[in-house]
N, C-alpha and C positions, 0 to 999 in steps of 0.2 A: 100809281102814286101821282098824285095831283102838287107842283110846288109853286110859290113864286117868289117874284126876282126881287131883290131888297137892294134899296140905294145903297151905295159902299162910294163913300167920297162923290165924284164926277160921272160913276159908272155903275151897273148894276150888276148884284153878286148872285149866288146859289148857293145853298149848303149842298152839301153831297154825306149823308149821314154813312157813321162807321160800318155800317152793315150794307151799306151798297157799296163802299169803297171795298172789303173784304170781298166782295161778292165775287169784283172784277178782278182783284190781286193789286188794287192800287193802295195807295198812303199818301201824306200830306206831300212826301217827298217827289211824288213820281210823276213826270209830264203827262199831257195831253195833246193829243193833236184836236184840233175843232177844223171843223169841215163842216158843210150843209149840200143839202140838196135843192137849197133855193127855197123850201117849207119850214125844215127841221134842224136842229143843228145836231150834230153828232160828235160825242165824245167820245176817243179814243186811245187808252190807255199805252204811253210808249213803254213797254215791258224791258227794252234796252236800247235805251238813243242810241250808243258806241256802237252797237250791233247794226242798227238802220241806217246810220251813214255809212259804215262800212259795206254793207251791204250795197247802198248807191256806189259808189265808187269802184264797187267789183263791175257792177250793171253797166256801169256807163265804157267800163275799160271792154266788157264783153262785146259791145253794141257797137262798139269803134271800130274793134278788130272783125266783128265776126258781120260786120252788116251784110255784105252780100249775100251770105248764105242764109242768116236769119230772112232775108224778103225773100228767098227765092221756095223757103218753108214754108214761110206764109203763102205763098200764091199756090 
């Protein structure tokens, strides 16, 4: 599918048609993360914010506590 970008005010917009949002599990309501690789931009569907910050804040409390022994895994 070939699209393109439509002024909307100052900035430029994208449809994302009902049948791609289904596709992914998204709706008008559900975030996106945007990210690139420096070529492409990548949209990706937050399926549960609550769930991914929590999730950082488990990570970071894991990484605090367990540092030593997570680099001594890695090596």
């Amino acid at each position: 599918m070939i699209k393109q970008l439509t002024k909307h005010g100052n900035s430029m917009a994208m449809v994302i048609e009902k049948p791609i949002l289904e596709l992914i599990g998204a709706d008008a309501d559900t975030p996106f993360e945007i990210t690139t690789d420096g070529q492409a931009l990548i949209l990706t569907p937050l399926k549960n914010p609550e769930g991914s910050a929590a999730f950082g804040v488990a990570l970071e409390k894991v990484n605090t506590r367990y540092a030593r022994a997570l680099k001594k895994l890695a090596e």
